[in-house]
LUMMAR-55133 format. One record per atom (N, C-alpha, C): residue in three letters; chain; residue number from 1; z, x, y. Coordinates in pm, 1 decimal. Atoms other than C-alpha are relative to their C-alpha. Example, Ala and Ser with C-alpha at 12.3 -4.5 7.8 and 13.67 -1.06 7.14 Angstrom:
<atoms>
<resn = Ala chain = A resi = 1 pz = 0.0 px = 89.0 py = -119.0>
<resn = Ala chain = A resi = 1 pz = 780.0 px = 1230.0 py = -450.0>
<resn = Ala chain = A resi = 1 pz = 0.0 px = 90.0 py = 120.0>
<resn = Ser chain = A resi = 2 pz = -6.0 px = -82.0 py = -119.0>
<resn = Ser chain = A resi = 2 pz = 714.0 px = 1367.0 py = -106.0>
<resn = Ser chain = A resi = 2 pz = 73.0 px = -77.0 py = 109.0>
</atoms>
This chain:
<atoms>
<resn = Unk chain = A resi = 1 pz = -113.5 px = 72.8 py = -52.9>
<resn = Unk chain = A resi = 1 pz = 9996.9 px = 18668.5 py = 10896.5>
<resn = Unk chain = A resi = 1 pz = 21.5 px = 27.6 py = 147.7>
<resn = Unk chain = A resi = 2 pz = -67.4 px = -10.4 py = -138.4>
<resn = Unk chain = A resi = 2 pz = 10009.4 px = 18833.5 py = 11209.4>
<resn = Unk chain = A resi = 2 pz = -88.8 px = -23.5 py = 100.6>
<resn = Unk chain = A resi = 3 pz = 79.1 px = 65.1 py = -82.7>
<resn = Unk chain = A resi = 3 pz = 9736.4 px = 18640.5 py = 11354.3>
<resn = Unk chain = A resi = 3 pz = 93.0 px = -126.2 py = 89.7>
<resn = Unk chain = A resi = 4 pz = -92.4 px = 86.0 py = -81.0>
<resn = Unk chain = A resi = 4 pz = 10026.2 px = 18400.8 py = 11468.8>
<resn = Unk chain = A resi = 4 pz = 36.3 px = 37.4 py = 116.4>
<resn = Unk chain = A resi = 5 pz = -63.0 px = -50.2 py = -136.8>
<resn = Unk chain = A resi = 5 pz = 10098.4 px = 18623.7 py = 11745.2>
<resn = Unk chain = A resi = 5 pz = -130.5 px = -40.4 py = 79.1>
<resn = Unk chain = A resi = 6 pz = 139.4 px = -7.8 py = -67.9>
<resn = Unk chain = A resi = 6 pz = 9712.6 px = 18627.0 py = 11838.3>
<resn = Unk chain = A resi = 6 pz = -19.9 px = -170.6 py = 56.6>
<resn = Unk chain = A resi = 7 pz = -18.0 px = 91.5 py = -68.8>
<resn = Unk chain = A resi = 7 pz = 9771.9 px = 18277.9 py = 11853.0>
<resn = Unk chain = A resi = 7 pz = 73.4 px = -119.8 py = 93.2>
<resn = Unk chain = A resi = 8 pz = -117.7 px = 24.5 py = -98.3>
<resn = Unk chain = A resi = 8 pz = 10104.3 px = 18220.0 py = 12022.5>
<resn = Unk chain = A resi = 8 pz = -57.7 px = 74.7 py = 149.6>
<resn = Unk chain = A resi = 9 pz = 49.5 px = -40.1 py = -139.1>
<resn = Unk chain = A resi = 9 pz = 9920.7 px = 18446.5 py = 12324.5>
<resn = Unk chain = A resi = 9 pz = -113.9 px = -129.2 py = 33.3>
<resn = Unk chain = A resi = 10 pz = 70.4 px = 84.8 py = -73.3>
<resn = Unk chain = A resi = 10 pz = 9622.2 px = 18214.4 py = 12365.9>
<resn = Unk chain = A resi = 10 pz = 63.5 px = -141.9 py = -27.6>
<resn = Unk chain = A resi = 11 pz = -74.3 px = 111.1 py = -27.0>
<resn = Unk chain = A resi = 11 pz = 9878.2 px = 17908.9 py = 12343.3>
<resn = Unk chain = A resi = 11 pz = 41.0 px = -21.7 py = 109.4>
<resn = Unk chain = A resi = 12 pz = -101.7 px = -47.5 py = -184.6>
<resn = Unk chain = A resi = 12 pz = 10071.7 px = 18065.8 py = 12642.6>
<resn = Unk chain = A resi = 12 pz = -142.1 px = -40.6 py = 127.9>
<resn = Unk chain = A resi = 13 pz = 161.1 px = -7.8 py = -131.0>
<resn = Unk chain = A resi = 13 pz = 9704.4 px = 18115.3 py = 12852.6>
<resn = Unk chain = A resi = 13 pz = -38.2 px = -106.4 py = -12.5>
<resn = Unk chain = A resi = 14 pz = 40.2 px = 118.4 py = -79.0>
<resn = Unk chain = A resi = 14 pz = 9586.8 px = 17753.6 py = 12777.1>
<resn = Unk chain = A resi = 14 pz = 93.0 px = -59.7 py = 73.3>
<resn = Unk chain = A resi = 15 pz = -111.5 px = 99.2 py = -99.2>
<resn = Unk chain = A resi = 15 pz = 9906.3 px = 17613.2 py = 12905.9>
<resn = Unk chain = A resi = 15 pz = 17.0 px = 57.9 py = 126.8>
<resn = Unk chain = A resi = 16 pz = 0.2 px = -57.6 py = -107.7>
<resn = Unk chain = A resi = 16 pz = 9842.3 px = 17831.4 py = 13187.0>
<resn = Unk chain = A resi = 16 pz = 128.0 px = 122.6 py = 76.1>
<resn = Unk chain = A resi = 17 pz = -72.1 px = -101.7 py = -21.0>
<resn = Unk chain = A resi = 17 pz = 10152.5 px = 18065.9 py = 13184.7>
<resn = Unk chain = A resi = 17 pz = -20.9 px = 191.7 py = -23.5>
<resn = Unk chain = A resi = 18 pz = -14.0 px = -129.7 py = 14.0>
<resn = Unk chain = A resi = 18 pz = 10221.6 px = 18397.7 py = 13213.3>
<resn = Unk chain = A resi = 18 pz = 125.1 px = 64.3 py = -138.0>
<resn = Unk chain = A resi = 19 pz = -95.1 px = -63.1 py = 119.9>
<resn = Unk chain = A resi = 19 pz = 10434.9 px = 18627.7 py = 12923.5>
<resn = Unk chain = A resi = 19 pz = 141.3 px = -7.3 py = 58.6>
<resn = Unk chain = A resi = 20 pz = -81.9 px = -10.1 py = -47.5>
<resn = Unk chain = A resi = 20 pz = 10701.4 px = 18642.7 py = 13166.9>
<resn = Unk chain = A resi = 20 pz = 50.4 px = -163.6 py = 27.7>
<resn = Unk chain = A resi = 21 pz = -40.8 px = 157.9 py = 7.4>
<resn = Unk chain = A resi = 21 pz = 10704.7 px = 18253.0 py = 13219.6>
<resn = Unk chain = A resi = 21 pz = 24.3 px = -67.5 py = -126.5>
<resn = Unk chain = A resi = 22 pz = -23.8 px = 45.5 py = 163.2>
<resn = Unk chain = A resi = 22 pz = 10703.9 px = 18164.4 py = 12876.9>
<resn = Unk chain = A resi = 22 pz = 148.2 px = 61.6 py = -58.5>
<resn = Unk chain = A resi = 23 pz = -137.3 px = -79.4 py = 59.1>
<resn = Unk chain = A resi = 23 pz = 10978.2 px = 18419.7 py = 12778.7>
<resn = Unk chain = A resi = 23 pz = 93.6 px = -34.3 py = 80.6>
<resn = Unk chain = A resi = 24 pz = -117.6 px = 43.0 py = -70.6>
<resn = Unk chain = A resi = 24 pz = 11187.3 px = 18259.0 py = 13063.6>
<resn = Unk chain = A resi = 24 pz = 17.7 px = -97.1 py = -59.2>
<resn = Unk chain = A resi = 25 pz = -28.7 px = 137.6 py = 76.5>
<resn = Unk chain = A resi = 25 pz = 11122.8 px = 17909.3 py = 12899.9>
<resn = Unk chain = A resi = 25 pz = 64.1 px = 6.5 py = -103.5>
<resn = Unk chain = A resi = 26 pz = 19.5 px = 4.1 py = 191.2>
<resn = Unk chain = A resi = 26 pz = 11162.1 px = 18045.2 py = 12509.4>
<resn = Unk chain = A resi = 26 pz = 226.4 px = 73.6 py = 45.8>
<resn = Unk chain = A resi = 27 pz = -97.2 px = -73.1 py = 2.5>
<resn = Unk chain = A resi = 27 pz = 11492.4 px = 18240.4 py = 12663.9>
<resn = Unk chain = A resi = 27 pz = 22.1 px = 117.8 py = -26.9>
<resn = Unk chain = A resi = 28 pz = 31.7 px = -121.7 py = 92.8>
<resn = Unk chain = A resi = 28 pz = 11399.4 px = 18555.5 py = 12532.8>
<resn = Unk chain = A resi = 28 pz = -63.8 px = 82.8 py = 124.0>
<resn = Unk chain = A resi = 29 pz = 17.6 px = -131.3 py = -139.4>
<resn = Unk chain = A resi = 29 pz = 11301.9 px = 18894.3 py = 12718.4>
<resn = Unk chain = A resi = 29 pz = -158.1 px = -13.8 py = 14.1>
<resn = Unk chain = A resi = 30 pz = 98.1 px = -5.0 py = -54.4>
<resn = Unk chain = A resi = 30 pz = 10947.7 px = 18922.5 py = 12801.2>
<resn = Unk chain = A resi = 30 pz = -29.3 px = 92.8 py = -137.9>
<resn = Unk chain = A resi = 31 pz = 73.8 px = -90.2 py = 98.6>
<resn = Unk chain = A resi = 31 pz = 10936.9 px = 19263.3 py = 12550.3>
<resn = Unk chain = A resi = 31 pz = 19.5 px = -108.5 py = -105.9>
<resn = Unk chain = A resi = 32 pz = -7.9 px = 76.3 py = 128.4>
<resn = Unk chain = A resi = 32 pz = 11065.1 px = 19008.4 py = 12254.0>
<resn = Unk chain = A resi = 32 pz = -165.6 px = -59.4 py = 4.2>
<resn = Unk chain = A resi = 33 pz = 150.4 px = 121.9 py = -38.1>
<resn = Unk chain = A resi = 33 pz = 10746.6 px = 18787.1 py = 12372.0>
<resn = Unk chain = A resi = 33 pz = -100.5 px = 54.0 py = -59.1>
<resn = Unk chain = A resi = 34 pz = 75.8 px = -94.0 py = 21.1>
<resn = Unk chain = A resi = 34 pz = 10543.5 px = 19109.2 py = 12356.8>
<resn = Unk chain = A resi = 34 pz = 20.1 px = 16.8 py = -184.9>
<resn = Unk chain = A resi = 35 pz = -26.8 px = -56.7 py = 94.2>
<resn = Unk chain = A resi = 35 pz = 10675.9 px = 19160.6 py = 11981.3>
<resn = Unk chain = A resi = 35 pz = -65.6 px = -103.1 py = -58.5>
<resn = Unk chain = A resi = 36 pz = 32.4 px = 116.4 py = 70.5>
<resn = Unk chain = A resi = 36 pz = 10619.8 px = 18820.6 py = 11886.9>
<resn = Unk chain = A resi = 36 pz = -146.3 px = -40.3 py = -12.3>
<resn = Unk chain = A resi = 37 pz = 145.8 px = 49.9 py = -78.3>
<resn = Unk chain = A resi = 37 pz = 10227.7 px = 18796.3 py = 12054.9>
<resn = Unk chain = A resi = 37 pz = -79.3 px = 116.9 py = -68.2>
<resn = Unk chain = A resi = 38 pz = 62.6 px = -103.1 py = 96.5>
<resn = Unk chain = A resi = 38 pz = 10180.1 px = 19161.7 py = 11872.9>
<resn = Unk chain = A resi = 38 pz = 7.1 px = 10.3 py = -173.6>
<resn = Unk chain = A resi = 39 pz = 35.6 px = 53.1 py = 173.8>
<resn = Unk chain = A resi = 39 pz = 10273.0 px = 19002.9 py = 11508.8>
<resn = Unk chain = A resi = 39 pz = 107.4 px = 86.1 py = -39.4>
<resn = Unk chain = A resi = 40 pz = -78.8 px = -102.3 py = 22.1>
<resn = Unk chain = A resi = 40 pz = 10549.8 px = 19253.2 py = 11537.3>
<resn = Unk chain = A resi = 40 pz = 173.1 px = -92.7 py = -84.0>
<resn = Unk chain = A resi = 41 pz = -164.9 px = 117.9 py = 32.9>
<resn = Unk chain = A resi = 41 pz = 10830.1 px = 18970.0 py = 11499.2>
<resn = Unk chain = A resi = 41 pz = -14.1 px = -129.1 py = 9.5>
<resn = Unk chain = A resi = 42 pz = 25.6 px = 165.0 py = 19.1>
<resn = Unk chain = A resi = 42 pz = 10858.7 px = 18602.9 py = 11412.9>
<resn = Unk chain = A resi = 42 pz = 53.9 px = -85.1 py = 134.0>
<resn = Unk chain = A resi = 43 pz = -87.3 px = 108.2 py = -47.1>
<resn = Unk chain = A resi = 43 pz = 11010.2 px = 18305.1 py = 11655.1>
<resn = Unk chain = A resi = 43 pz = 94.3 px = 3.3 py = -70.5>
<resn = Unk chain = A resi = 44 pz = -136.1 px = 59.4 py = 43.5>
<resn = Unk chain = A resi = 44 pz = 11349.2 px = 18223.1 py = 11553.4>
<resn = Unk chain = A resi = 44 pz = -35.8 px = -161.6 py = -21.0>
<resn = Unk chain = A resi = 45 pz = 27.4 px = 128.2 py = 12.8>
<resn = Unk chain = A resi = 45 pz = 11368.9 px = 17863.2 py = 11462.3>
<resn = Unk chain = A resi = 45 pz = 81.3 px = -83.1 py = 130.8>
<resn = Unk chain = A resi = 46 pz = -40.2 px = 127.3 py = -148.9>
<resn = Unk chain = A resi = 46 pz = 11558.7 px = 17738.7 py = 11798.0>
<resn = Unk chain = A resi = 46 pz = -139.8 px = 39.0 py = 100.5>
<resn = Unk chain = A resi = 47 pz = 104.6 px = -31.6 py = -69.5>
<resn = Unk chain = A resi = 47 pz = 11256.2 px = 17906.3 py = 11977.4>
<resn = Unk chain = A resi = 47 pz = -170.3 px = -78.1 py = -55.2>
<resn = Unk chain = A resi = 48 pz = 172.4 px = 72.9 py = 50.5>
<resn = Unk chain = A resi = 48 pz = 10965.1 px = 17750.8 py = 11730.3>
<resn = Unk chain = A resi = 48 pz = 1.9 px = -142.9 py = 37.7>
<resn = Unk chain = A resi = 49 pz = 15.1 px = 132.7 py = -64.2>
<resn = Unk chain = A resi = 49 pz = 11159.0 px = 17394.7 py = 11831.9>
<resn = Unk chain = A resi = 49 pz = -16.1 px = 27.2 py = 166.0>
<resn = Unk chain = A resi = 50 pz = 108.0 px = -12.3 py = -151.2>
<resn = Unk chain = A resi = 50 pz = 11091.2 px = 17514.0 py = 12177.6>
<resn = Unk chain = A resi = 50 pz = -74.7 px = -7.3 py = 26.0>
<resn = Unk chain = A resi = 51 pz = 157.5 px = -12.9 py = 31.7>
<resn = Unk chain = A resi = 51 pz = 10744.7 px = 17585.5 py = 12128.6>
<resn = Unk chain = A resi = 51 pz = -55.5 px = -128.9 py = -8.1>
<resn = Unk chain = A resi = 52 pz = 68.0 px = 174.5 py = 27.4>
<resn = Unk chain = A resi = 52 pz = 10706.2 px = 17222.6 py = 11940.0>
<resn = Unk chain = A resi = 52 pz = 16.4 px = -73.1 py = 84.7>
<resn = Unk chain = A resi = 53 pz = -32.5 px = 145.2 py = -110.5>
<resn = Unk chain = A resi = 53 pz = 10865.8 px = 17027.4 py = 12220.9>
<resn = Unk chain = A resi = 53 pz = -98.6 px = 3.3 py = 152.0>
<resn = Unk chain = A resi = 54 pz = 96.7 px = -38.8 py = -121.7>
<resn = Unk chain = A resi = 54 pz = 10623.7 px = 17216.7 py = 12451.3>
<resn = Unk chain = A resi = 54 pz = -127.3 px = -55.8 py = -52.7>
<resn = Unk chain = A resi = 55 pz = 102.3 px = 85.1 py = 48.4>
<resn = Unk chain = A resi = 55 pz = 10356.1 px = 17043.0 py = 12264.7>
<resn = Unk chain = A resi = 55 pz = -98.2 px = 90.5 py = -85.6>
<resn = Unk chain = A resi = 56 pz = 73.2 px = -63.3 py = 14.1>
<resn = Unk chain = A resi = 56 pz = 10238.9 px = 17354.0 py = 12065.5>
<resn = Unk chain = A resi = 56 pz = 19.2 px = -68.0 py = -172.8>
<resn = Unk chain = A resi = 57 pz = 9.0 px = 37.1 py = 133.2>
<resn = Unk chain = A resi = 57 pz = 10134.3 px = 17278.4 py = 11700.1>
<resn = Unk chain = A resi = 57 pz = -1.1 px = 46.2 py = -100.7>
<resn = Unk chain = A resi = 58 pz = -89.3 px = -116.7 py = 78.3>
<resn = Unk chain = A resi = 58 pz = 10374.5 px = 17458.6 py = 11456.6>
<resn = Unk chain = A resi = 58 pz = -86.2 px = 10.6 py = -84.8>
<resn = Unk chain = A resi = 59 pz = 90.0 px = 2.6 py = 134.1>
<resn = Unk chain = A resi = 59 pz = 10120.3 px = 17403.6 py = 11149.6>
<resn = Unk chain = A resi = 59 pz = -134.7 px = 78.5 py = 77.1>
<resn = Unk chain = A resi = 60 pz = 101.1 px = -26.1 py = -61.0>
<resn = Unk chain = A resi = 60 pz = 9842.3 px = 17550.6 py = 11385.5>
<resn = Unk chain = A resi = 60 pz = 51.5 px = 145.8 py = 54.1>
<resn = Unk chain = A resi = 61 pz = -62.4 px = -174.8 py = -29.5>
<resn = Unk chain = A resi = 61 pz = 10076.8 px = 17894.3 py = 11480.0>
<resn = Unk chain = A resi = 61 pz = -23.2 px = 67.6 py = -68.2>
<resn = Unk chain = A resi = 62 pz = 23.3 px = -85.0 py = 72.9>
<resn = Unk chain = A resi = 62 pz = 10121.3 px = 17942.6 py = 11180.5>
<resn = Unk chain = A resi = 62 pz = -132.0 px = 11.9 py = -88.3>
<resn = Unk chain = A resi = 63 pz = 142.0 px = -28.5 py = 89.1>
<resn = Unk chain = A resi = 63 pz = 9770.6 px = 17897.9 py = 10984.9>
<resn = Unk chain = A resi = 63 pz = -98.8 px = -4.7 py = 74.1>
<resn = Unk chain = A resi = 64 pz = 78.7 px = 72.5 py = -86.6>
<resn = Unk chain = A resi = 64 pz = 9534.7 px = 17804.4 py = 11226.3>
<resn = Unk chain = A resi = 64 pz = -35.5 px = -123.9 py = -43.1>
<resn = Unk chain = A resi = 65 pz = 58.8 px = 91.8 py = 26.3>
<resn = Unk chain = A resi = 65 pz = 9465.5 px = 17507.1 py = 11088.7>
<resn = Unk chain = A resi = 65 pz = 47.3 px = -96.3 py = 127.3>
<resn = Unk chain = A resi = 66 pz = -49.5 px = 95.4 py = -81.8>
<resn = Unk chain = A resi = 66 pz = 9448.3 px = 17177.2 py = 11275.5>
<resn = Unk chain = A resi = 66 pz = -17.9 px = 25.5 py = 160.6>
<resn = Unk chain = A resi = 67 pz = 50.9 px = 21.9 py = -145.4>
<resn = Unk chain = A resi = 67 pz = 9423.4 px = 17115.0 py = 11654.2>
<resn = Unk chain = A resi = 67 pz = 141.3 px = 168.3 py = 51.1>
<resn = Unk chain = A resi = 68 pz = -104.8 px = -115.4 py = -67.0>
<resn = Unk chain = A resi = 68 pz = 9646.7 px = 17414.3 py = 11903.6>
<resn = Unk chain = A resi = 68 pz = 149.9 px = -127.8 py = 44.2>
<resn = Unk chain = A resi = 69 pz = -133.0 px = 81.7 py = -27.2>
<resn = Unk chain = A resi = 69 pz = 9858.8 px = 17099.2 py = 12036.3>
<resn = Unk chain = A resi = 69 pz = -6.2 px = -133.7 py = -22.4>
<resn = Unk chain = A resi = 70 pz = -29.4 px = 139.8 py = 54.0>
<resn = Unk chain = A resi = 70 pz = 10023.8 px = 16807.0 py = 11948.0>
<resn = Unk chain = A resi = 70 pz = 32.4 px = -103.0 py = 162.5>
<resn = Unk chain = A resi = 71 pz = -71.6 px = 109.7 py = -152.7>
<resn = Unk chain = A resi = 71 pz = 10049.6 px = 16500.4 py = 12217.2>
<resn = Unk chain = A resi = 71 pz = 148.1 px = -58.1 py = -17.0>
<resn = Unk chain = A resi = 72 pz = -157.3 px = 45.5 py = -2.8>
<resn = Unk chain = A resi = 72 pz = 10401.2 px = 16398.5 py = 12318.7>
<resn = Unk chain = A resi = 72 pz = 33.1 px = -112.3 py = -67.6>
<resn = Unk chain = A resi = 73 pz = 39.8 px = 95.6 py = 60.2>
<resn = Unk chain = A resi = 73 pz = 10336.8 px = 16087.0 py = 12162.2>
<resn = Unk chain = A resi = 73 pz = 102.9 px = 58.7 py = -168.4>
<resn = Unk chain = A resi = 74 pz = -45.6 px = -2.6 py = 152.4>
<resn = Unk chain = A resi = 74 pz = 10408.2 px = 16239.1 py = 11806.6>
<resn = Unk chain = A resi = 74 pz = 103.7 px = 104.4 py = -16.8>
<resn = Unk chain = A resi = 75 pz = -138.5 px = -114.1 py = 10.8>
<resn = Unk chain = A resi = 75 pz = 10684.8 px = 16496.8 py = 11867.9>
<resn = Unk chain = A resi = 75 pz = 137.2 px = -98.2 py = -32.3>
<resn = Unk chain = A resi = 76 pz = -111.0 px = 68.4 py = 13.1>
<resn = Unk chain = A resi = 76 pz = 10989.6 px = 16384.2 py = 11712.4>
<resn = Unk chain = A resi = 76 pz = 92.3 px = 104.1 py = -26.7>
<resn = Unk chain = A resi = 77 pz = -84.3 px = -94.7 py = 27.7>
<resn = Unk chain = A resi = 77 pz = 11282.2 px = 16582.9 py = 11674.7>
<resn = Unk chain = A resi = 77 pz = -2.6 px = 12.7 py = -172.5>
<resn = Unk chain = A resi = 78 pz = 12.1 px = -15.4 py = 188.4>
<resn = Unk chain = A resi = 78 pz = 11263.4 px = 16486.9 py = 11279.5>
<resn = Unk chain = A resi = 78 pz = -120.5 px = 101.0 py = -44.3>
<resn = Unk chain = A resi = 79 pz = 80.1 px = -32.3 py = -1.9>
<resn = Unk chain = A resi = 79 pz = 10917.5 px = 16623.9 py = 11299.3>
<resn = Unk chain = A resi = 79 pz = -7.1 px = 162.0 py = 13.7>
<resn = Unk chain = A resi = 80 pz = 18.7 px = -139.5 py = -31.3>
<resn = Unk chain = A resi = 80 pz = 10980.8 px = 16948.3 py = 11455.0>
<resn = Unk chain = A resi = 80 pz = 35.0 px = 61.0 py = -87.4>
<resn = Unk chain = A resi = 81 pz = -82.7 px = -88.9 py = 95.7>
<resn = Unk chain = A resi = 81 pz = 11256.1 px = 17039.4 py = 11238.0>
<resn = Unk chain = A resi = 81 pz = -21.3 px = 30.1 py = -114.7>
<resn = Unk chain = A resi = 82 pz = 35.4 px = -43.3 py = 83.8>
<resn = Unk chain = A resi = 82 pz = 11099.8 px = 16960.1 py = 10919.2>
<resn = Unk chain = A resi = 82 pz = -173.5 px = 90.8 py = 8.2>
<resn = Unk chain = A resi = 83 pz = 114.5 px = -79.9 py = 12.7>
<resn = Unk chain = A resi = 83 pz = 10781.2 px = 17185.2 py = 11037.2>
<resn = Unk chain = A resi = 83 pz = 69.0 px = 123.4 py = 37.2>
<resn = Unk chain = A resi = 84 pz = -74.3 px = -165.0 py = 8.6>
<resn = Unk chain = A resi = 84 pz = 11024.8 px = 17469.5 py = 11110.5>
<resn = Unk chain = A resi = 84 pz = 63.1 px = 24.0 py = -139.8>
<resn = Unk chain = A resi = 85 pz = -71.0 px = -26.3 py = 99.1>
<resn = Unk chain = A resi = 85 pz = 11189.1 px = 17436.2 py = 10790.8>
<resn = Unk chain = A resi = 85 pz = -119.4 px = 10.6 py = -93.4>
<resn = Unk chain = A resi = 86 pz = 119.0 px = -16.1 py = 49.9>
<resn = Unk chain = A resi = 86 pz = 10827.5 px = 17446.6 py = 10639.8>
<resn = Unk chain = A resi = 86 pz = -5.2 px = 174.9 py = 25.3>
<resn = Unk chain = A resi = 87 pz = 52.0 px = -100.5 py = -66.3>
<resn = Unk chain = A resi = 87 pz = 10747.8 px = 17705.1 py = 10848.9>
<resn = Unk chain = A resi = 87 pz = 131.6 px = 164.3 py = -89.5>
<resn = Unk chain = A resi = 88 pz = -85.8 px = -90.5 py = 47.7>
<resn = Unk chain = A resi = 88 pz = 11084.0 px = 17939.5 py = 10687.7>
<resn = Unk chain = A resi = 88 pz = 55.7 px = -5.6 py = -120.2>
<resn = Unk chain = A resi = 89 pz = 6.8 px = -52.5 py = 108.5>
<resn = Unk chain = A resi = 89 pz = 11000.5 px = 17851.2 py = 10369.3>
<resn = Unk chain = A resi = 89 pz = -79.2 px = 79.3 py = -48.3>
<resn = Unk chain = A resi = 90 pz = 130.6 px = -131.6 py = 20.4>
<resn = Unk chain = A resi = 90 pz = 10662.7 px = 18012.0 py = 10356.2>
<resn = Unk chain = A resi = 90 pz = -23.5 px = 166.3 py = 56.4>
<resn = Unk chain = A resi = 91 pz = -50.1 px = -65.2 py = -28.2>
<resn = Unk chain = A resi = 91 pz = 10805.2 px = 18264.8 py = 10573.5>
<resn = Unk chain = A resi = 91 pz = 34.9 px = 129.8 py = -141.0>
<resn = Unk chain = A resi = 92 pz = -85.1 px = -54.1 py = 126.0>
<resn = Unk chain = A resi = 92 pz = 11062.0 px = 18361.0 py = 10288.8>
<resn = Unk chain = A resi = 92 pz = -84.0 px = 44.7 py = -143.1>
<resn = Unk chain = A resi = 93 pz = 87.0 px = -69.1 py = 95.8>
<resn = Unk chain = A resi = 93 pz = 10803.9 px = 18347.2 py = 10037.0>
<resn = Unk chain = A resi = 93 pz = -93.0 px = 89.2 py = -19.7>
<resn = Unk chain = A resi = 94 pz = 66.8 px = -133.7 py = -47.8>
<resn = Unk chain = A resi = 94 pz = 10589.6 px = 18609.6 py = 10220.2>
<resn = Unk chain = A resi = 94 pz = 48.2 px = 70.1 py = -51.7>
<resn = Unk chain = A resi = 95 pz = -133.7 px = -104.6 py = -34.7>
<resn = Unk chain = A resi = 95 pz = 10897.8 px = 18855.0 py = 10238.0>
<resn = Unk chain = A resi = 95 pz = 18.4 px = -14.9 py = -137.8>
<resn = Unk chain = A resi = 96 pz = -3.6 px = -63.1 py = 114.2>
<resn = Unk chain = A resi = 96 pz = 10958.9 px = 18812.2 py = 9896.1>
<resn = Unk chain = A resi = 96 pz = -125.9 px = 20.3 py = -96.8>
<resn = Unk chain = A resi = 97 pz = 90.3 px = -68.7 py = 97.6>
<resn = Unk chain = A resi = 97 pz = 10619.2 px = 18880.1 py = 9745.9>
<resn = Unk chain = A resi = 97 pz = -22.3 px = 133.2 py = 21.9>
<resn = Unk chain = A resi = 98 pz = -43.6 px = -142.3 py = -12.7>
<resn = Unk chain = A resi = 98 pz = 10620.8 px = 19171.6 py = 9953.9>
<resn = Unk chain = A resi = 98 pz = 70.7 px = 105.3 py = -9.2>
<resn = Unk chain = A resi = 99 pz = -112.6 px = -114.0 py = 92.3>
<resn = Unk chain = A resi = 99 pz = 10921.8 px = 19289.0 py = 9861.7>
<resn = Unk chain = A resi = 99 pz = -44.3 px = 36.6 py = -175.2>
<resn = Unk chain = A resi = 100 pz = 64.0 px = -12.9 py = 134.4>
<resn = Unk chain = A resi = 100 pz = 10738.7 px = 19243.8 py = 9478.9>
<resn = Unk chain = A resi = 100 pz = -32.3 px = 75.8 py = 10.0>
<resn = Unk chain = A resi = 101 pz = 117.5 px = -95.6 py = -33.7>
<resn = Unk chain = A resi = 101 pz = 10470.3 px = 19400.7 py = 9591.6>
<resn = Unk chain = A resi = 101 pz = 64.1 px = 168.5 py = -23.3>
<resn = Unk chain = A resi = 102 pz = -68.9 px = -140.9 py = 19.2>
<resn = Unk chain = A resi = 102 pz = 10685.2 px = 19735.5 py = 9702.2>
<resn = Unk chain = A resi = 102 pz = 69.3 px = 6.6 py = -94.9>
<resn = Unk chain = A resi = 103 pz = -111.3 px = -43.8 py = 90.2>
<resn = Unk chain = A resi = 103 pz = 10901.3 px = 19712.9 py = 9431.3>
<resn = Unk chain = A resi = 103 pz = -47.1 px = 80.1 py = -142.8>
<resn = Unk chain = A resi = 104 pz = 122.0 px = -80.5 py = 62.9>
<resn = Unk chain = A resi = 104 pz = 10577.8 px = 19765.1 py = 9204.8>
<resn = Unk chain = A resi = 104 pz = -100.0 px = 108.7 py = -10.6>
<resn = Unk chain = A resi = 105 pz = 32.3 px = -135.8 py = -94.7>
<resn = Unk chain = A resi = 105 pz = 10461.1 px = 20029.7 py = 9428.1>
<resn = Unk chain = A resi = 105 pz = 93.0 px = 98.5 py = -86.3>
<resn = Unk chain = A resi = 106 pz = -68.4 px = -89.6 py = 25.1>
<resn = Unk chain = A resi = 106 pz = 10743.8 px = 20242.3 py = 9382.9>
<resn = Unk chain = A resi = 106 pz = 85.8 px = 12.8 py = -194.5>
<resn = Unk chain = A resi = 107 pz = 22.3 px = -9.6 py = 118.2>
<resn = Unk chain = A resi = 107 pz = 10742.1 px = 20146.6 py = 9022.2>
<resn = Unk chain = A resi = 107 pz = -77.4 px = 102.0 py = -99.8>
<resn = Unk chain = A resi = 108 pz = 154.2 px = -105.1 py = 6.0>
<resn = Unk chain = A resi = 108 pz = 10391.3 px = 20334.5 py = 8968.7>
<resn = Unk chain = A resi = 108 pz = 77.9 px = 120.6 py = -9.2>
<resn = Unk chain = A resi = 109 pz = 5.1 px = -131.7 py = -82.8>
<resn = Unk chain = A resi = 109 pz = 10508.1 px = 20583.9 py = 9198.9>
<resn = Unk chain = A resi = 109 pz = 97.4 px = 89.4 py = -90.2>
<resn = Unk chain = A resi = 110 pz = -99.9 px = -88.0 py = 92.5>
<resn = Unk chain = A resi = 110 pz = 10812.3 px = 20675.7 py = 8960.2>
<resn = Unk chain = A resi = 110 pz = 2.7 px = 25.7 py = -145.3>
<resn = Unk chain = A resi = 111 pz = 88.7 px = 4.1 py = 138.2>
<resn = Unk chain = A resi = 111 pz = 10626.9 px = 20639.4 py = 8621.6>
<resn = Unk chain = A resi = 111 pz = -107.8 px = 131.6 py = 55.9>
<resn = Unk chain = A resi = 112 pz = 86.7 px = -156.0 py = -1.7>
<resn = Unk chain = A resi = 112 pz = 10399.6 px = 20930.3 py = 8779.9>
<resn = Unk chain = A resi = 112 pz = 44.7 px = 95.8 py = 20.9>
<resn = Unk chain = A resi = 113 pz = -43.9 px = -99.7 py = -21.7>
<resn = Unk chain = A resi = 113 pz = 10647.7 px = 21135.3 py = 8852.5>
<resn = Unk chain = A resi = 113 pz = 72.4 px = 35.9 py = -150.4>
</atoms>
C-alpha cells in the first residue's frame, strides 16, 4: 500500500515540482508531503481532490493501474469525488482487516500464555 507515496513523489517530478512547491499547492507543510511520499500517511480527501484537479490519476495513486494522469478534458468534479470516495472505501477496508489481522495476533499470543 505504501507504494502510493512512491508514486505521489514521481507524480510531483513529472509535473516538474519540487516537495516544497507541491506542499504549497496541496496546503500542507512540506514534512506532511515527506510523510505522505514515505507511505507514512494518506492524503486527506480535500487534498486527493487537489491532486485530481491537478490532473493526477486517483485510480493510478492508489494501485498503479492505468495511465499517471488524466487530461483536463475528463476531470469533473462528479468524477473526482466519486474516486475519492472509492479511494476511502478501500482505504477503510485495509484498516479494518488489519485491525483483524492484530486482533488474531494477540489472540494466539494470549492462548500461549
Amino acid at each position: 500500500m505504501a507504494d502510493y507515496g512512491k508514486r505521489l513523489a514521481e507524480y510531483r517530478r513529472s509535473i516538474g515540482l519540487t516537495g516544497l512547491k507541491l506542499a504549497e499547492r496541496l496546503g500542507i507543510t512540506s514534512g506532511t508531503l515527506s510523510q505522505y511520499e514515505s507511505g507514512g500517511s494518506f492524503p486527506r480527501p480535500d487534498k486527493l481532490e487537489v491532486l485530481a484537479r491537478m490532473g493526477l490519476n486517483l485510480n493510478w495513486l492508489l494501485t498503479g493501474d492505468g495511465a499517471m494522469k488524466v487530461g483536463e478534458e475528463s476531470i469533473s468534479a462528479d468524477s473526482i469525488q466519486q474516486q475519492v470516495r472509492d479511494i476511502q472505501e478501500r482505504l477503510l477496508r485495509l484498516e479494518l482487516d488489519r485491525a483483524g489481522e492484530r486482533a488474531e495476533a494477540l489472540e494466539v499470543d494470549h492462548r500461549r500464555r
